[in-house]
Phi, psi and omega in degrees: 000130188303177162286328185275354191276307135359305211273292183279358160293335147281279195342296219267345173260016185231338174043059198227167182305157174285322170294320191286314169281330155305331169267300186304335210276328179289318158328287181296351174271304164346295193276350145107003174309278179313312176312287189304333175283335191270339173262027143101351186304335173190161188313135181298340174292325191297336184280317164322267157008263180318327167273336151337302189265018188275297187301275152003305173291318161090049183320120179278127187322136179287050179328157173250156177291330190099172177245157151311096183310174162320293182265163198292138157312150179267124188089025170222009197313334191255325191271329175286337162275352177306303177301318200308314206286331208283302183293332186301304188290331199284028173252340181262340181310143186261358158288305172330284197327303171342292183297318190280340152303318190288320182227040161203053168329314187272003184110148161312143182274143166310157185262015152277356183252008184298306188297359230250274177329313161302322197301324189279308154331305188292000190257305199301292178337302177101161180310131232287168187232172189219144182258150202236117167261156148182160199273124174289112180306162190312167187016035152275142166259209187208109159236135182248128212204090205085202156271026198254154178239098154278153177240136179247080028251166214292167191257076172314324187198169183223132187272330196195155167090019197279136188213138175254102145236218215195127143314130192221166175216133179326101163231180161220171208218139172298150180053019198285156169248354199245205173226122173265172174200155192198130187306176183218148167285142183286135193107334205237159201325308177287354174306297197306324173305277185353295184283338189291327191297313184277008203255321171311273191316356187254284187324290219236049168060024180282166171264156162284029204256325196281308193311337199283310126039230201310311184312274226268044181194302190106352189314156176268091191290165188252159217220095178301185177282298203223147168230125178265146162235137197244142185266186149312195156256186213229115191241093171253127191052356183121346187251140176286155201251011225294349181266359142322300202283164179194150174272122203274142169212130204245110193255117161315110168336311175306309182345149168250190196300306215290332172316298155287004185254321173299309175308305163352287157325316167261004151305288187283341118001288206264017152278270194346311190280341162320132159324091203243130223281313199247011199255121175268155177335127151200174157257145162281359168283339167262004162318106173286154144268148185313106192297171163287003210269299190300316179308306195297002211239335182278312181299315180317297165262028169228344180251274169336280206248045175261338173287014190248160144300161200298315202308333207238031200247295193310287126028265216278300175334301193274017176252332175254336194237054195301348205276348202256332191349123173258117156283025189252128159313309224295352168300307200281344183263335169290299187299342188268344178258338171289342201275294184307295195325326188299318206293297202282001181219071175284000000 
């Protein structure tokens, strides 16, 4: 089954908003997903499925930076001459100059004429390729000849460890908040977009999505103070992992204090909106921390003493701990299970 074929065969089995299946669909290209179903490792349901538990984890969208306006945002006055400054040399960078000679001959493009412009690359480019992993069985060797590789001796079939994934390459669309992506032929001009977009965004702190951008628009990407990253939530065997996640702040040295505390602040925010299996309703403006009382207490009856009944859990706490004493079981057992839960779903 082709890619686009494929594409709309999820669409149409996951049935979500078009910004909404665009971030799973991108998820699934990513993971290398869409690769294993186009070789045949599994089933187009099966992809479903995974975009299904994708929706379901409540995975967070690969947000864009934004493009830089004309005039500075009020209170950003510094990252935005920042961007300006950034971008001018990278329009001089001679991999930039290169590409854009070789294939944009007539001048930068609207940035409403991007998608119009990959598509027509991607026809030109020709049918899509896939990179392939697997274990070289014991006392093969590698002979080279050139950039050419033979194995010795050849390797007729491969039994187990096989991973199919997709060149993909990083974009945006006007007004989009998210990141779009779409496979590449290897070799071919978007292959080429692809590594200059990511060797841009590894130089000059861009995401590649913006840098893909600029090369083909000249747009200015904006280079935040702080970039957050919020994971999914975290599933192993059926059980949630939620206190496993942790938030990422990818920081400008220059930054200031109020600049990262704001970030932060729009971190957790948007951990909060995620779906969490085992987690009750809370705000972090109404968030307590977890007394010493409650810590000791969480561990005392989940760990320590979980192979005992509450009674005698209830018992040994109030033998040890007089000063903490519950005179109720149905107490001590409501507060040891509000204890765990705060720990493993903060």
């Amino acid at each position: 089954m082709r890619e686009n074929e494929l594409r709309e065969f999820t669409r149409k089995a996951l049935r979500r908003t078009p910004a909404v299946f665009e971030v799973v669909w991108s998820e699934l290209l990513n993971l290398g997903y869409v690769a294993d179903v186009q070789y045949g490792a599994r089933e187009p349901v099966w992809l479903a499925e995974q975009g299904r538990g994708i929706l379901a984890r409540g995975t967070a969208a690969e947000r864009t930076d934004g493009a830089a306006d004309e005039q500075p945002p009020t209170g950003a006055e510094r990252v935005w001459a920042l961007s300006q400054l950034v971008a001018h040399q990278a329009a001089n960078d001679p991999d930039v100059v290169a590409f854009r000679r070789a294939y944009l001959a007539d001048g930068l493009i609207a940035w409403d004429d991007v998608e119009g412009w990959l598509n027509a690359c991607a026809d030109k480019d020709g049918e899509w390729t896939s990179d392939v992993s697997f274990t070289i069985p014991p006392g093969t060797t590698v002979e080279w000849d050139g950039p050419t590789a033979r194995f010795n001796p050849p390797i007729a079939a491969v039994p187990a460890g096989i991973h199919f994934s997709h060149r993909t390459l990083a974009y945006a669309q006007p007004g989009d908040r998210g990141v779009r992506r779409r496979s590449v032929t290897a070799g071919g001009v978007l292959d080429g977009l692809r590594i200059l977009t990511e060797n841009l965004a590894d130089a000059f702190a861009w995401q590649p999505a913006l840098a893909a951008v600029f090369v083909l628009t000249g747009i200015t990407p904006m280079i935040p103070a702080a970039r957050i990253g919020v994971p999914a939530v975290k599933i192993r065997h059926k059980m949630g992992l939620d206190w496993s996640r942790r938030i990422t702040l990818n920081i400008d040295p220059a930054a200031s204090t109020q600049e990262v505390l704001a970030a932060f602040e729009d971190a957790r925010l948007e951990y909060e909106r995620h779906p969490r299996p085992h987690a009750a309703p809370t705000s972090h403006a109404g968030r307590r921390q977890a007394s010493v009382k409650h810590l000791r207490l969480a561990a005392f009856a989940g760990v320590e003493h979980a192979d005992k009944p509450w009674a005698a859990r209830f018992r040994l706490w109030n033998e040890r701990f007089p000063d903490w004493a519950y005179p109720a079981e149905s107490n001590f057992r409501r507060d040891a299970g509000a204890a765990q839960r705060r720990l493993l779903s903060p």
